[in-house]
TIZA-716262 format. One record per residue (C-alpha): residue in three letters; x, y, z. Coordinates in steps of 0.2 Angstrom, whole numbers, plus 5000, padded with zeros to 4 digits. Layout:
<nodes>
AlaXYZ ...
</nodes>
This chain:
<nodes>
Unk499551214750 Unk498251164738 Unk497151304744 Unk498351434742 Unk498851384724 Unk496851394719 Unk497051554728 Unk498251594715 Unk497551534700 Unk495951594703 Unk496151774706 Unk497251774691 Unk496051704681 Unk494551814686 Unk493551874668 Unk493352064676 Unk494152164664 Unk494352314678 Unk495552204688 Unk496952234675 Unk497252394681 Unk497052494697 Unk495352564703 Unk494552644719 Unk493652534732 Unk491952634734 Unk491152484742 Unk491352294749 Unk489952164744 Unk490052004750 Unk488951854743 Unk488751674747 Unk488951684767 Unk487951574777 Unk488551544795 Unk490051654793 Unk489551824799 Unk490251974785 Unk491252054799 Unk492251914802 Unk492851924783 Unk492952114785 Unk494052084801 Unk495451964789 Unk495152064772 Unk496652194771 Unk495652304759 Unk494552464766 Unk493352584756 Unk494352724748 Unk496052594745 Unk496852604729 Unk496952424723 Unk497652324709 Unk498052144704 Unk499252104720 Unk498152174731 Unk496852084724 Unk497951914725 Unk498551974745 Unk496451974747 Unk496051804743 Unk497551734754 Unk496951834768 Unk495151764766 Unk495751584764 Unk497051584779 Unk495351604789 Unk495051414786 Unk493051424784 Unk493151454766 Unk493251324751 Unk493151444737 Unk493351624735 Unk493051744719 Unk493351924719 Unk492952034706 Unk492252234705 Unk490852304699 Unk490552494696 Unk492052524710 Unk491152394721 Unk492352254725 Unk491252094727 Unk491851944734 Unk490951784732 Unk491251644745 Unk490851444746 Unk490951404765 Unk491851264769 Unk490151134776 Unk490151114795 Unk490350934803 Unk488650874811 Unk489350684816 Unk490850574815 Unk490650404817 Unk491950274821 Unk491950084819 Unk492949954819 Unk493849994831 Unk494549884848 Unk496349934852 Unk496250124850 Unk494750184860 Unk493450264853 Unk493550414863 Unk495550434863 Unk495150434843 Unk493850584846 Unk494850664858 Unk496450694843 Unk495050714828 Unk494650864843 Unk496350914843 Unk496650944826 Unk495151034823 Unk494050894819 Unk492550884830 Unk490450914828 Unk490151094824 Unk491851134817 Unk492251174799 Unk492551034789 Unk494551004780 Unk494650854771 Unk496550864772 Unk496650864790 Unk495450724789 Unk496450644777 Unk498050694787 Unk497350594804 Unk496850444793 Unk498650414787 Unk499250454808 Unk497950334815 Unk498550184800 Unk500450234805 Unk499850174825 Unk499250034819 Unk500749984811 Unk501750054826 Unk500849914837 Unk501249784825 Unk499649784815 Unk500349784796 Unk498649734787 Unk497649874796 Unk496649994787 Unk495850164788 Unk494550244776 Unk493550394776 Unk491950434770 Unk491050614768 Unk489250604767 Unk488650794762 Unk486850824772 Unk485850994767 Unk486151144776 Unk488051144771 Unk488551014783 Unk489350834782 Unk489450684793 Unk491150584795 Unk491250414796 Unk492950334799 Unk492950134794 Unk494350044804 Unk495049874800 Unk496249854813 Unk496649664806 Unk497949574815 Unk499549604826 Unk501049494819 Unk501949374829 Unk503849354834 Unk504449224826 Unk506349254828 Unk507449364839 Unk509149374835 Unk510449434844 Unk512249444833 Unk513849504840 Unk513449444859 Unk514949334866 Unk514949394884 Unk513149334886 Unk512049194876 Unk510649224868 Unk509549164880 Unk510249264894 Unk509949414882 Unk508249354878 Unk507649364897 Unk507849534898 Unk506649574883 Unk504949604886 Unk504749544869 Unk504649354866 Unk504449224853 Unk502549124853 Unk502649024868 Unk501248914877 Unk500849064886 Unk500749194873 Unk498949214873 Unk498849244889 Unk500349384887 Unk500249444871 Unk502449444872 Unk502249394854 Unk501649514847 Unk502549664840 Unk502849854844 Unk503949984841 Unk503750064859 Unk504049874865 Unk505549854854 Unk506350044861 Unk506049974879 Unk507049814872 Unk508249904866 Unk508550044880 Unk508849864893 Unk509849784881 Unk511149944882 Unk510749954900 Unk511149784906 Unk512949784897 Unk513249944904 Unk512949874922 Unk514049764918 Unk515549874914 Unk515349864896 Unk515550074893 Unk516050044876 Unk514349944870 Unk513350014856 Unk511949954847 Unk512449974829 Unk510949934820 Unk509149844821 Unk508249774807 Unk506449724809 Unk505649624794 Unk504049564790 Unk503549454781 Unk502449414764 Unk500849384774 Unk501249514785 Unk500849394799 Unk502449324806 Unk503849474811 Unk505949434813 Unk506949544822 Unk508949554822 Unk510149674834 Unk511649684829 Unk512749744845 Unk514649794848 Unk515049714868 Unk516849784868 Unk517749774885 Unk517349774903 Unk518049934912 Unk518749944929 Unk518450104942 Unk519950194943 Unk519550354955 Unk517850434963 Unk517950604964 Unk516750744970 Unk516850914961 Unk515851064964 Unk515051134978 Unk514150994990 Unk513451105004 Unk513450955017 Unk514950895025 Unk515850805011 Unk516150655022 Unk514250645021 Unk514250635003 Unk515450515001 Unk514350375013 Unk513150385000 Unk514250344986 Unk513750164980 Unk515450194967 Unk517350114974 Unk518850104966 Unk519149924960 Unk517449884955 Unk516849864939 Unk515949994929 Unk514150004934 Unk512850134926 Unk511350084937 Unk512850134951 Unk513150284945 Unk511550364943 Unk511050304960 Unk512350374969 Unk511650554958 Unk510050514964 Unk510350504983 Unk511650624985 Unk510150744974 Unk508750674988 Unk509950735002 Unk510450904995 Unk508550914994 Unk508250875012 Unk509251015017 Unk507951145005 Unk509151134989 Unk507551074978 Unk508151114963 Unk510051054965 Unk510850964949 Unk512250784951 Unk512750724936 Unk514050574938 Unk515250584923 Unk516150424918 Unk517950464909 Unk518550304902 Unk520550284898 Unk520350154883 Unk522150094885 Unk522050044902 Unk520049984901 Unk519950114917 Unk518650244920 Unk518850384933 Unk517150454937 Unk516750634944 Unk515350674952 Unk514750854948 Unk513750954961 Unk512651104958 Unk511851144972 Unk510851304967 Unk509851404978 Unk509051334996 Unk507051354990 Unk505851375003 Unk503951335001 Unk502851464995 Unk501051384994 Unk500451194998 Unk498951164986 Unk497751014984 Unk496850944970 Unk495450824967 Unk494950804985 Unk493050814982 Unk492350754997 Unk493750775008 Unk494150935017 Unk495751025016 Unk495951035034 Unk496050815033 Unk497650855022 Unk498650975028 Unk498450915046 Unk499350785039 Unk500750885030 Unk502550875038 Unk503051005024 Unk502651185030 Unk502351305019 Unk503551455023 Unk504951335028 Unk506451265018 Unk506051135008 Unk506350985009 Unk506150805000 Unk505950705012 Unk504750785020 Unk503850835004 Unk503850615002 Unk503350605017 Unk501850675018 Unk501450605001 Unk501650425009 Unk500450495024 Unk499150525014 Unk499350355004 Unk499150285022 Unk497450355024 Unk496650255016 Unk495350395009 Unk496350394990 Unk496750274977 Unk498250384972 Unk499050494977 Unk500450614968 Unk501650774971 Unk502350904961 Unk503551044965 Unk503451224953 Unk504551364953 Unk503651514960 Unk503851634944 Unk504951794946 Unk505851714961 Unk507451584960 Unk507151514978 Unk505251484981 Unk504351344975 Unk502451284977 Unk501951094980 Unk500551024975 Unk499750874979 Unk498350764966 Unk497350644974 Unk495950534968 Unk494650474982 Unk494250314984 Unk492550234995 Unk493250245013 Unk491850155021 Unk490350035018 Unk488650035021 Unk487549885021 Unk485449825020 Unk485349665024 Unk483349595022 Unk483249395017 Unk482649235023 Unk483849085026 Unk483548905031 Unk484548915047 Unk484349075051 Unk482549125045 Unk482349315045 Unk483849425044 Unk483649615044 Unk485049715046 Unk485549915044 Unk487449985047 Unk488550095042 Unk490350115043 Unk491450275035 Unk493050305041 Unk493050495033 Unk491550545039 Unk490850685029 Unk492550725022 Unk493150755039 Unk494350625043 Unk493350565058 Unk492650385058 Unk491050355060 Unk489950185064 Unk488150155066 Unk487249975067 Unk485749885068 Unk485349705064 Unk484149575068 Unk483949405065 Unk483649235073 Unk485449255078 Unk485849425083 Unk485049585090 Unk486049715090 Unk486249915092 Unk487849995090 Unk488750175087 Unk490650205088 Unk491550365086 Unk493350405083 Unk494150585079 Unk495950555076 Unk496550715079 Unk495750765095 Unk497150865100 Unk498150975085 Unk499750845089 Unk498750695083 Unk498050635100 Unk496650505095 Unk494750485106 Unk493550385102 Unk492150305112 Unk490650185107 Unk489150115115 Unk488149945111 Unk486949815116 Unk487049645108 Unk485849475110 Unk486849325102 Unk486249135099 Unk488049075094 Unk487048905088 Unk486548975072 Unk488449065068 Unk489248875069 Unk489948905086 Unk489448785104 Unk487548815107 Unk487448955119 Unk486549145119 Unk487349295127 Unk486449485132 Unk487749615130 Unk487849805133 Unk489049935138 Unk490150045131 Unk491850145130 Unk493250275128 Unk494850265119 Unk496450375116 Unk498050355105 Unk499250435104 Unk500950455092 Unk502550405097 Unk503450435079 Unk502950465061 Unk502450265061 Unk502050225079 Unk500750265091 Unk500150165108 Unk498150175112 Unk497450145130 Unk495650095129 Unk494350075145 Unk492749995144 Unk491449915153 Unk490249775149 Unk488549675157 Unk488549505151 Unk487249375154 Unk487249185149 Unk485949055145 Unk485948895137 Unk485148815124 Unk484048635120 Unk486248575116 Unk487348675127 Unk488748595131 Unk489548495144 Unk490948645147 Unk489548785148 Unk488348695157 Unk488348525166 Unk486948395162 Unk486948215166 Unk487748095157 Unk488147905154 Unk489647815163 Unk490747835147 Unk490648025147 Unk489248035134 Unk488348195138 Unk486448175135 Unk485548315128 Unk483948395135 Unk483648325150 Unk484248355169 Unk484348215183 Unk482548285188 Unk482148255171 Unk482548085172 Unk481648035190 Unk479948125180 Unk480248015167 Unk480347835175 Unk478847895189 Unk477947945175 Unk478247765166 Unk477547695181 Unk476047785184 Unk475547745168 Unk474547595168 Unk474047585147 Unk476147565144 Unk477147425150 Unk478947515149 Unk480247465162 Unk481547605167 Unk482747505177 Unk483847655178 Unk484647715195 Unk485747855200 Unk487347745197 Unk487047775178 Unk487447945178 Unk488748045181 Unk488648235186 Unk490348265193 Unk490848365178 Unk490448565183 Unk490348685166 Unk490648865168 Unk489048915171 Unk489048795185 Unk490648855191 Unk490549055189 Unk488449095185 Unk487849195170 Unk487749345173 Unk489549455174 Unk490049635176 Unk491949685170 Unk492749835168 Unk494249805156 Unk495849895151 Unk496849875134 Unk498549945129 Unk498949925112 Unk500449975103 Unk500549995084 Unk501750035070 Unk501650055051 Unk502750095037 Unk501350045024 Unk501450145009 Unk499550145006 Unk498050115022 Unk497250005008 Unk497849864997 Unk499649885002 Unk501049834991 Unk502649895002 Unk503249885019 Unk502549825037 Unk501449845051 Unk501349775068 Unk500049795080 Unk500249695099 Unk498749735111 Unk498449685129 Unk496949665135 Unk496549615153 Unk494949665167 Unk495249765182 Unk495449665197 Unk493649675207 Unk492849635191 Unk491649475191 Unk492749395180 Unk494749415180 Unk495449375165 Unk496949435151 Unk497149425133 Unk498549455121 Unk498649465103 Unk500349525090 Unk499749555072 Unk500949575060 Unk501149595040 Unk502749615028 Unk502649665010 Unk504449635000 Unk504549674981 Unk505049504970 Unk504949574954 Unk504349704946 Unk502649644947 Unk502649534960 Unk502749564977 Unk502749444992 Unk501849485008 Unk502149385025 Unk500449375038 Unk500249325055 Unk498949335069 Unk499549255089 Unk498449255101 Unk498649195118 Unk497449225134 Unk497049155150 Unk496149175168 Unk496949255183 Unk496349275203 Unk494949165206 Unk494649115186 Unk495848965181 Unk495348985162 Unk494849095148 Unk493249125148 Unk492448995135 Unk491549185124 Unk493449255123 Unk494149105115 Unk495049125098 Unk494349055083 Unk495049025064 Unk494448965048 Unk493749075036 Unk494249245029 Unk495949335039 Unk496149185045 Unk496349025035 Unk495449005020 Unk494948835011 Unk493848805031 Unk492348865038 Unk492349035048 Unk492448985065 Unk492748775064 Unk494448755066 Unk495148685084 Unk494348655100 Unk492548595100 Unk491448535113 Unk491248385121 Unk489948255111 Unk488148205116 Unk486848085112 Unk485148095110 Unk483548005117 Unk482247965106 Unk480547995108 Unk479147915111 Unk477547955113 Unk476647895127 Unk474847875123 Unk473147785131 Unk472447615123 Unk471047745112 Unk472547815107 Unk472347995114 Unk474348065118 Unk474248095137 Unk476348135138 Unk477948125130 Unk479247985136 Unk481047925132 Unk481047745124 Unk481747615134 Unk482547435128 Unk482147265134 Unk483647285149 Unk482547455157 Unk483947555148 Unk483847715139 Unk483947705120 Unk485247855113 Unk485447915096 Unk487547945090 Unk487748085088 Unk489548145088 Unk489648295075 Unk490148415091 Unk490048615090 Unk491748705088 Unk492148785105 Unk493848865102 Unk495348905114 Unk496448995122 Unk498048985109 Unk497849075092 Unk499349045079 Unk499149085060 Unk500149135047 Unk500049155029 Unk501049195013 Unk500549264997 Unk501149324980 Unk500449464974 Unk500249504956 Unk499549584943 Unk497749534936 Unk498149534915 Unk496949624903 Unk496749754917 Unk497149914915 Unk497049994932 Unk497449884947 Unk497450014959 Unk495849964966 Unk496149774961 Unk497249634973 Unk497549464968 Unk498649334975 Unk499149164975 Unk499149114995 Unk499748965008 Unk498648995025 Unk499248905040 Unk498548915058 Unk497448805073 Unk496948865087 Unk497348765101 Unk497048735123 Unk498148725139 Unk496648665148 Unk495648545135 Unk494548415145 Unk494448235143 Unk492948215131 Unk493448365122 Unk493648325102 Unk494948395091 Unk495548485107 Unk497648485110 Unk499048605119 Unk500048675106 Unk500548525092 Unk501248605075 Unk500848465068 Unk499048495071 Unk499148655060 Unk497948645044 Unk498748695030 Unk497748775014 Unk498348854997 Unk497348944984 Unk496949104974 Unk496149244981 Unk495549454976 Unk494949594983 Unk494149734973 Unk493649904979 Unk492049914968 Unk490950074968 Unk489549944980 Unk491149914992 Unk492549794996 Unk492249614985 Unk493249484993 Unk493449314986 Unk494349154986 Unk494549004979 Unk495648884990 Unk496048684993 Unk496348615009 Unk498148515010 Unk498248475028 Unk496548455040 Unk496248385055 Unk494848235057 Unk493548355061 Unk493848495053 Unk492548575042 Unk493148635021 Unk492448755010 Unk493248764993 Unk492248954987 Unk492349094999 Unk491649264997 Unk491149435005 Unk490549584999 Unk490149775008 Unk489349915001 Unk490350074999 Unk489850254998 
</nodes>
């Protein structure tokens, strides 16, 4: 406005005497351009060579000119029938710079500068600038920042351009100090109150930040007030005014609703009106509205929304039920009508994807239960939304339906991912105490490529482990959704090192595996394979791998054999520089009790069968929130295999809503597994383990249950010539002739043949985080053992099933699907443990993602 009004003055004030009356336009001049090109003026002056022109025209000119926006100034004037305009060019921006700002981000405040016109390289207008400045203080305000301030400096720079600097001072957001509530008499004040997300300072309140004020806050209030009294049957409530007052310091905010309850109404009659297109009777099952109930909004709409979803299934996309609620004030009854527009059946044009940048197309559709060219429907359209969600390949996933334009019955879906890491790769290279070097290589994507086909490759050495693996799966090997898979391996393990029973093991084989679908959330899977194993024992193998002598009372006595024994008194003997008396015979020992190496050998071939059946309803494959999964496998060897044996494990998870926020989930893991034909007992390297992450946390990984039967030690002693020169190594012997033992009790665990575990956790919402898409937090209870039908006599911490053995632990724990892979931690306090169960309070593991 203030442009055009120097428009005005300016071209009514020009000195050129000529301008007073009408002349001939022999030529344009223009003066005073700079990055402005002269056709650009041409192209919005409404004045051409050979135009009659007088004082209006000239006026009509200038306005032309300045509706351009690049001009600040603009004179026009003639000269020997030359009309000459002179222009100032409005200076270009060459930098905005923002500070002081935290709650608004600094490239949301660039992106609406942008919008309006303000951004590097665009003409300069202080009244837009001045124009944002007075928005961006009336936000602050709106989030309850009353002191805030905005100023703006423009520094000119040469060349015709400026830089924009815009000083924030975002001061403080006022506190609640008072709510109050005036006309309520159905409900008190602090029922009311618990429905505002809005709250008086509290203990809490910094944590929360429910105190402090906001318009969009106070709307939400508001809008669950009105919705709580109308589920309530109050149709007659109304909000009749709010007042929101601050006060002198602007730091402390009171807020008063005044309401009008009224009465509760009654339902008098349901009706349906329109055209349903379903059998009515079908219409009315999904009616959550009876005569006699009281009024309920929530109800209502409901019911509009499910009898919508089911018109939907049957292709009617677009159809339109409105539930209308007519009151009879005398009576405090409401009859309400359902009103159904059906429209037109719509059938699927196209099926379009967005955002899948590694994944292919092909991965998508194969899993769409949508067609295109067929009806539409809702539920399926859902459908396949929730099947991609279960991949596990995207963080998010989201649908849109749009009317094909020019047609009334054809629509287009499309559906908007965002990708997520689907797999992990690790390099491991370190040195640790226990294990000394650890190199280690693998690599595991479950969307190979972008193709939907899962892919693993390992290698890893170490003091502990040598292995070599490659796994395979393509779960759509037939167009129907029949799975294959195979993998091959070879694996050296010394289980001494991973806090299991001291024992090594040389594994290789390989198999192949099918699934296939019994429903949309059910498959079964049949997988063959076989496997070479070899045992051998170490310096402490156990008494239930591997026999060695022991004492009378059971103790096991490490490193040495009977033979070892007869060496070691005829070498005493013999040794004429040492007077040691080993009165020991063979009624000290006792040898009776076999391990299963002594029972069975070490080395095994088995061919080995499992069935599995699985079913999920899992909204999403990775950090679910909603539904359950089930998963029972049996796993058994053929008869005719070396060893005959059977194993069978139920996994199972439940995920149940709370609150908004917070959502429960229910975990358990059962295991149970046992020998058959001429093997009496699980193999000892197919027991269950717990402790430690999926199982139960707050314990070491591996050390819960069973362990192995305890031994002693001898000590050493060197056995040397009078010059002093070692000749052999000897057992020491006391003054009776017997053998002197170190305790030595801390056994290793050994596990069994009984797995039972079960946990519960509440999920919620990590605060000061914006997306939690990739973020899970929980507080959790772990419970679980595992115990034995077979445990032997000098077994430790070994019992048939005892719930009053289950350890018990409770803690905090998150996973986050970082950029480097999965980061999984917890922190967790054991509150029920067995005498010789290991703790550890901090647990964490971490994968790298790709």
């Amino acid at each position: 406005m203030k442009d055009f009004l120097k428009a005005a003055s300016l071209s009514l004030a020009l000195p050129l005497s000529a301008l007073a009356q009408s002349f001939v336009v022999d030529d344009i001049r223009v003066e005073g351009l700079q990055r402005v090109s002269a056709g650009t003026v041409f192209s919005a002056l409404p004045v051409r060579v050979g135009d009659e022109v007088e004082t209006l025209e000239i006026q009509s000119a200038t306005r032309a000119l300045f509706r351009t926006g690049y001009f600040e100034d603009i004179q026009i004037g003639q000269e020997n029938g030359v009309l000459v305009i002179t222009v100032r060019e409005r200076p270009a921006i060459s930098n905005i710079e923002i500070t002081g700002n935290k709650a608004i981000e600094t490239e949301d405040l660039l992106k609406g500068m942008k919008e309006n016109g303000l951004s590097e390289g665009q003409i300069f207008k202080r009244a837009t600038l001045e124009g944002l400045a007075q928005e961006l203080q009336r936000q602050y305000v709106a989030q309850g920042r009353y002191d805030a301030s905005v100023k703006t400096e423009v520094k000119e720079l040469p060349r015709n351009q400026v830089e924009l600097r815009v000083i924030v001072d975002e001061g403080s957001v006022a506190a609640i100090k008072h709510i109050n509530i005036v006309g309520n008499k159905a409900f008190s004040d602090e029922e009311l109150g618990e429905i505002f997300e809005l709250q008086t300072t509290g203990w809490l309140s910094w944590l929360r930040s429910d105190d402090k004020y906001s318009r969009e806050k106070l709307t939400g209030d508001l809008e669950r007030l009105e919705s709580y009294y109308l589920d309530r049957g109050y149709l007659d409530f109304k909000i009749d005014s709010t007042q929101v007052s601050l006060s002198p310091d602007k730091e402390s905010v009171f807020i008063t609703v005044n309401v009008f309850e009224g009465d509760v109404y009654t339902i008098s009659e349901v009706d349906l009106a329109g055209d349903p297109v379903v059998p009515e009777e079908e219409v009315k099952r999904l009616l959550l509205v009876r005569e006699g109930q009281t009024f309920s909004q929530v109800r209502m709409t409901t019911t509009s929304d499910y009898i919508t979803k089911r018109l939907g299934n049957e292709g009617y996309t677009f159809a339109e039920v409105n539930g209308i609620p007519e009151p009879n004030k005398e009576e405090k009854t409401v009859k309400i009508t359902f009103f159904i527009n059906p429209g037109k059946r719509a059938y699927v044009r196209r099926i379009n994807f967005r955002g899948n940048t590694r994944t292919t197309d092909e991965v998508l559709r194969r899993e769409m239960r949508q067609m295109e060219s067929a009806s539409a429907s809702s539920a399926r359209i859902e459908q396949s939304k929730v099947r991609l969600e279960r991949l596990g390949y995207f963080k998010e996933v989201e649908v849109e339906t749009s009317e094909v334009p020019g047609t009334s019955d054809q629509i287009d879906v499309e559906y908007t991912v965002e990708e997520q890491p689907s797999g992990s790769i690790g390099g491991t290279i370190g040195w640790a105490q226990s294990s000394g070097l650890v190199l280690g290589a693998n690599i595991q994507e479950n969307n190979w490529l972008g193709t939907g086909k899962s892919v693993g490759i390992g290698m890893n050495a170490s003091t502990y482990q040598t292995s070599v693996n490659f796994s395979y799966l393509d779960p759509y090997f037939t167009p129907d959704g029949v799975s294959r898979g195979f993998n091959v391996f070879y694996t050296e393990n010394d289980y001494s090192e991973v806090n299991l029973s001291d024992y090594n093991t040389t594994t290789y084989g390989g198999g192949v595996n099918f699934g296939y679908p019994m429903s949309e959330i059910s498959r079964v899977g049949l997988n063959v394979s076989f496997n070479h194993l070899e045992l051998s024992t170490g310096s402490g193998t156990v008494q239930e791998i591997q026999s060695s002598p022991t004492l009378i009372d059971g103790v096991a006595l490490e490193g040495i054999t009977y033979e070892d024994y007869l060496l070691i008194v005829e070498a005493a003997e013999n040794d004429e520089t040492l007077d040691l008396s080993m009165d020991i015979d063979d009624s000290q020992f006792n040898t009776t009790f076999d391990g299963f190496i002594d029972r069975y050998g070490d080395s095994f071939n088995n061919v080995a069968l499992t069935a599995s059946y699985a079913r999920s309803t899992l909204n999403r494959g990775v950090l679910a929130t909603r539904g359950a999964s089930q998963n029972l496998s049996l796993e058994f060897t053929v008869p005719g295999s070396d060893l005959e044996y059977y194993k069978l494990v139920y996994t199972g998870q439940y995920f149940r809503p709370l609150t908004k926020s917070l959502t429960l989930r229910l975990r358990t893991r059962l295991g149970y597994g046992d020998g058959f034909g001429d093997l009496d007992e699980l193999p000892f390297f197919e027991n269950f383990y717990a402790g430690g992450f999926g199982s139960v946390r707050g314990f070491e990984r591996n050390s819960l249950g069973p362990r192995s039967t305890p031994y002693e030690y001898y000590l050493d002693y060197a056995c040397a010539t009078a010059d002093g020169v070692a000749t052999k190594d000897c057992y020491l012997v006391d003054d009776n002739g017997d053998l002197v033992v170190e305790s030595y009790t801390d056994a290793d665990p050994f596990g069994g043949n009984i797995l039972i575990e079960g946990s519960a956790e509440v999920i919620f919402p990590l605060p000061f985080v914006k997306d939690q898409r990739s973020l899970q937090s929980a507080f959790f209870v772990d419970a679980g053992n595992v115990f034995d039908t077979s445990c032997g006599d000098t077994q430790i911490n070994c019992y048939d099933v005892d719930f009053d053995k289950m350890n018990v632990s409770a803690g905090i724990g998150l996973t986050w699907i970082t950029g480097f892979g999965p980061l999984t931690f917890s922190v967790a306090k054991a509150l029920k443990k067995n005498e010789d169960d290991d703790v550890e309070v901090f647990q964490f593991t971490l994968g790298n993602s790709f």
